[in-house]
N, C-alpha and C positions, 0 to 999 in steps of 0.2 A: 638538752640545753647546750651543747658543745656546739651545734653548729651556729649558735646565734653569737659564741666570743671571736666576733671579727670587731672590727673597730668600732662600731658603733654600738654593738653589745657590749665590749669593755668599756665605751666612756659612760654608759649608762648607770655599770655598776658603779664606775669612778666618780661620776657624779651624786650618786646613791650615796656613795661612803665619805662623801667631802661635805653636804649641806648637813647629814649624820650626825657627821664629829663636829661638827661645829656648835649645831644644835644640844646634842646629848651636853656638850660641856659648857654649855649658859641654862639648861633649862632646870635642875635639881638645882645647884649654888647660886645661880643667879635671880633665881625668884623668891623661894624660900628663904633661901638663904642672905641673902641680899637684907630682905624684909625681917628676919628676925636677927640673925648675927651684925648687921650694919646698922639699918634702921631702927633697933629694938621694939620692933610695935607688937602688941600684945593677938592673943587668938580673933576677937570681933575685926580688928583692925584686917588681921593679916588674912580674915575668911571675905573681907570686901579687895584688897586687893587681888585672890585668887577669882574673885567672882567676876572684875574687871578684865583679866586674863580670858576668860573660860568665855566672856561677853566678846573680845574680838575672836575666838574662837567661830563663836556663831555665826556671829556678823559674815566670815568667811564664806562661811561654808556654803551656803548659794551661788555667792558671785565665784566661784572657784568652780564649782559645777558648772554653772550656765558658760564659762569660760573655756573648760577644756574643750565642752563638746562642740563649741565654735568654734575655737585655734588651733586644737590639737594639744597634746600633752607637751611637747618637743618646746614649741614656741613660749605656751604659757609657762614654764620651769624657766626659761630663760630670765622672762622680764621678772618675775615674783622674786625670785633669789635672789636679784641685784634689789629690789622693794628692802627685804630683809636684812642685807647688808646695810642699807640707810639708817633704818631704826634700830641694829644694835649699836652702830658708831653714836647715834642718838643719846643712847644711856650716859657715854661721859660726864654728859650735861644733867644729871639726874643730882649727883653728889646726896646728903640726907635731906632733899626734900621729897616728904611723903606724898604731896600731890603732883609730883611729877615723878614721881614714882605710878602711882593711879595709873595715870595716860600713860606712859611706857609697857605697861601689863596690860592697857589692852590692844595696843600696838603688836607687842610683841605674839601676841595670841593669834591674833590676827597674819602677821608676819611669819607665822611657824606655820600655819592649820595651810596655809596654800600650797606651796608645795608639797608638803606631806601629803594633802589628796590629789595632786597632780600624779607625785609615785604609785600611789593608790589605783590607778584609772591606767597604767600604761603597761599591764601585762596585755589586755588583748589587743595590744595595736599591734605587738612582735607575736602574740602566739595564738591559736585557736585551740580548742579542744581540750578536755580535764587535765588530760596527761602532760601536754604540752603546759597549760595552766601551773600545774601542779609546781611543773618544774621552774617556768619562769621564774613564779613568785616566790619558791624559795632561795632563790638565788639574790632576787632582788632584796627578801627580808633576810637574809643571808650577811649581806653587804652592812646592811641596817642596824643587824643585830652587833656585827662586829663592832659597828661604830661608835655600840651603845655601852660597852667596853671599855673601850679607849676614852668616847670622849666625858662621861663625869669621874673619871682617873685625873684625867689631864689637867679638867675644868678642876678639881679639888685643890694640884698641884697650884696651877694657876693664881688661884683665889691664893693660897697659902703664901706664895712667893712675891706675888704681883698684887695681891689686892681683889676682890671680888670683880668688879669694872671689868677686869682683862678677860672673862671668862665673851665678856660681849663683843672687845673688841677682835679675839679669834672669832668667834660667830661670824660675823662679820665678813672675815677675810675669807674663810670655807666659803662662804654662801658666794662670796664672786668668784673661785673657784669651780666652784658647783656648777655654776649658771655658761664658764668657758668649757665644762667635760659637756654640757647636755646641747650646746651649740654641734658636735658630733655628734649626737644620736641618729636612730633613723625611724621611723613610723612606719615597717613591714605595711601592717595591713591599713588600709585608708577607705574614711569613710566619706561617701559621694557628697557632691559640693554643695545640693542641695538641703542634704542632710545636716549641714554644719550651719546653715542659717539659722541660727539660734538666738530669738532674743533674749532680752530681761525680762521681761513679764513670763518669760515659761520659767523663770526662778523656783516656784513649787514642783513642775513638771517630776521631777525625780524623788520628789515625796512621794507626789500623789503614783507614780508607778509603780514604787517600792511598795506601797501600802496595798494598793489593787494586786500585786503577785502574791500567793501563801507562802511558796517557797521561801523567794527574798526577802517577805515580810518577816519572816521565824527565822533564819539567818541572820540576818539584823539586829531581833532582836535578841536572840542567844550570846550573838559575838558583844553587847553592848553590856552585858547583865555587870560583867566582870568592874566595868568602871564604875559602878554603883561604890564600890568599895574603895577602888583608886579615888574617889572623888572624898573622900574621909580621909586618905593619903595627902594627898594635896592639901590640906588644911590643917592637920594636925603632927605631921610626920617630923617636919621640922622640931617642934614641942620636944615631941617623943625623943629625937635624938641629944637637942637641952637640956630635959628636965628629970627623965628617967633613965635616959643611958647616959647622961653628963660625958657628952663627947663633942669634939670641935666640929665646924661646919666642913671639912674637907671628908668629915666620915660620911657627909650625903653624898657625898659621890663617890666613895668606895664601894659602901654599899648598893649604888646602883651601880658598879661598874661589875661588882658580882651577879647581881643580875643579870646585867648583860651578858659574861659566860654563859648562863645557866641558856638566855635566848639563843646566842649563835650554836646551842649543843641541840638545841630543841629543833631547828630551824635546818638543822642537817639531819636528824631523827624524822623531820616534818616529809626532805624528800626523798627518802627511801619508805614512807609509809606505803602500805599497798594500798590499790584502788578501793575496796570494798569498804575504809577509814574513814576515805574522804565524805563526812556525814556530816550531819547537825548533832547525833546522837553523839560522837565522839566528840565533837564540838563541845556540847556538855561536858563530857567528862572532863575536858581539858577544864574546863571556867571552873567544877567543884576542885579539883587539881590548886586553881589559881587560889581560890576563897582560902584552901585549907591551910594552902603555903603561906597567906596574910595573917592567918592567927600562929606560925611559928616565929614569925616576924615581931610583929607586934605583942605577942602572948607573955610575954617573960619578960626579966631586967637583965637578960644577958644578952652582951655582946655574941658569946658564941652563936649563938640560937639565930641571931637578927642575921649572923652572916649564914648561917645555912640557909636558912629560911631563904634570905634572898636570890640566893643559887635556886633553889627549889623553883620561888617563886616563876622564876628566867624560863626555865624548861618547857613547861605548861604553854607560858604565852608567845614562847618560840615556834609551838606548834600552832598556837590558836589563832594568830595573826594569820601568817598566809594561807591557813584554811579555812577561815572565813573569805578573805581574798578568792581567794579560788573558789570556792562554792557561791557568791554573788557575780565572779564575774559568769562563769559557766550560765548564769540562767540571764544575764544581761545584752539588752542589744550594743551593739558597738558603739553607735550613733548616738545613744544614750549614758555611756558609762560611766562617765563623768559627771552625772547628776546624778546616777542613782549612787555614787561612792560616794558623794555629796552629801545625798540623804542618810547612809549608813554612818558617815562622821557626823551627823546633825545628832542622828538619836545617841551616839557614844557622849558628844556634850551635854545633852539632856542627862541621860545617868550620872553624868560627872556632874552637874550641877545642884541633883536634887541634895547631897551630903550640907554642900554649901549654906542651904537653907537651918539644918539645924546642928550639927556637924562641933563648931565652938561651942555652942552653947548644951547642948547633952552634956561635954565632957567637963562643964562644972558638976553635975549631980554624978555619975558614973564612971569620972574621970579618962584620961585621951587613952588609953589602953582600953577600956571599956568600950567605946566609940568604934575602934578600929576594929577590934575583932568582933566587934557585937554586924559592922556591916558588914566582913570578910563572911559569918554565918546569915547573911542574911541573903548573900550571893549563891551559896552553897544549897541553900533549902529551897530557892526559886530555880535554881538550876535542875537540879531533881524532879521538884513537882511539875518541869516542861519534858519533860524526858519522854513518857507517853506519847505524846505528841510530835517531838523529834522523830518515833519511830514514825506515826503514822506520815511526816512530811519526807521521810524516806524512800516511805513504799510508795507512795506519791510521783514524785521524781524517778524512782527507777524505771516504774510503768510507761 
């Protein structure tokens, strides 16, 4: 990886680590938080406007694909991050009304999910081959994981000092940062001109590719299993840090800021693994890892427990992020990669959205502790019973 930190490999990280911290410090306090600490709205309330969030998520996630693999990753980061900057300076105008709250969550879903699969899609334009892969993408989730660090630290501060609002108007400012480091970038390998003709109607194109591969198809879905549970985070976590651990709203972003150690430690653990790792099998292990670390999190009424747990948690997905990156892009054509990372953040929404459906409403009868950890074990036991089959997609790909 050392030969790609000339100027265009540094702005890339630079820009990696500026849309990051921006993003990391509005999307814990500024959503949840926002919605329960400012707006006071209750669980039903606050699981429609997670769902309105997780809805421009989706909405993205085609036209984001069908996009890069027409422009190029370099161009489309450009125009999206200045997109993104509009709609958090947009929030101002939110103040407590709930339905304009609504439309801003699914803006900002929307506004987030595009460049994140732009970063997504731009290891094989600088690198070819596992090893080279390997190391891009941890350097790029490297930069990421830093950011994820600093920025719900920052974002806590913020809120705390300035008011929730401010967490957006840095967003904001990052994202048109962002968008002047990735105007330096450069795109090593390019793919032929013809190959970039890409309309909208091949919008499913990178589904239906992803689904016709074994490999990518069990990649996919391995790497997706884990937000089955995050998607019960999203809806109820906020609760949890009100009603059980009686802690202010700056503690959600402590606590994800501990997590982010635990990623940027994983994510350096990630590229020193050796070749023979880089699997679906360990892939697994990583996501029973993630499930286990959810129920020390959520499992107790202690504070101690929620901040190891969150370290713990970091670890896992420090490694499980850029090794699923790497193992889809390795079996991806170039020309394609931006729809099929597409595809791979469509199914991650889908997991994240099934909790949504019943999520609030379980934790009346089982209550929001019961909820979290009942899906952290339910990540865990489908991760296992694919395990078999990891191997067999192993021996697969090595042959």
């Amino acid at each position: 990886m050392r030969e790609r930190f000339d100027t265009a490999g540094s702005a890339l990280l630079c820009g990696v680590f500026a849309n990051q911290l921006g993003v990391e410090s509005a999307a814990f306090i500024g959503l949840t938080g926002y919605a329960i600490y400012v707006l006071g709205v209750a669980a039903p309330l606050n699981t429609l406007i997670m769902g309105m969030y997780l809805c421009g998520q989706f909405l993205s996630v085609p036209i984001a694909g069908t996009l890069i693999d027409r422009w190029g990753p370099r161009r489309f980061m450009m125009v999206v991050l200045l997109l993104l900057a509009l709609i958090c300076f947009s929030a101002l105008l939110i103040d407590t009304r709930v339905a304009l709250f609504l439309v801003f969550a699914f803006c900002f879903g929307l506004a987030t999910t595009l460049p994140q699969t732009g970063m997504n899609s731009f290891g094989p334009y600088v690198a070819q081959g596992t090893e080279a892969l390997q190391q891009v993408n941890a350097a790029i989730l490297l930069f990421s994981f830093v950011a994820a660090v600093f920025g719900p630290a920052l974002g806590g501060a913020l809120a705390t000092y300035f008011g929730v609002p401010a967490v957006y108007v840095f967003c904001a400012v990052m994202a048109v940062v962002a968008s002047v480091f990735w105007f330096f970038t450069d795109e090593k390998y390019q793919v032929e001109a013809d190959a970039r003709d890409v309309e909208f109607h091949e919008l499913t194109r990178g589904l239906r590719m992803t689904l016709s591969n074994e490999p990518l198809r069990f990649y996919v879905l391995a790497g997706s299993l884990m937000w089955f549970a995050i998607g019960s985070v999203m809806v109820l976590e906020g609760y949890y840090f009100d009603e059980v651990l009686h802690l202010p709203v700056a503690w959600l972003g402590w606590s994800a800021a501990l997590g982010g150690v635990g990623t940027v430690l994983g994510s350096l653990l990630y590229a020193r693994l050796p070749r023979r790792l880089i699997t679906s099998r360990f892939l697994l292990v990583m996501v029973v890892a993630i499930g286990l670390s959810l129920c020390l999190i959520y499992g107790t009424h202690s504070v101690v427990a929620m901040m190891v747990g969150s370290f713990l948690f970091g670890l896992p997905f420090g490694i499980a992020e850029p090794l699923l990156r790497t193992l889809t892009h390795s079996v991806s054509p170039l020309a394609s990669v931006g729809r099929i990372q597409a595809a791979a953040r469509f199914a991650r929404i889908i997991f994240t959205m099934v909790p949504l459906l019943f999520a609030a409403w379980l934790s009346r009868y089982i209550g929001i502790q019961g909820v979290l950890v009942g899906s952290s074990l339910v990540v865990v036991a489908l991760s296992l019973i694919l395990f078999l089959e990891a191997r067999r997609i192993d021996r697969g790909v090595a042959e």
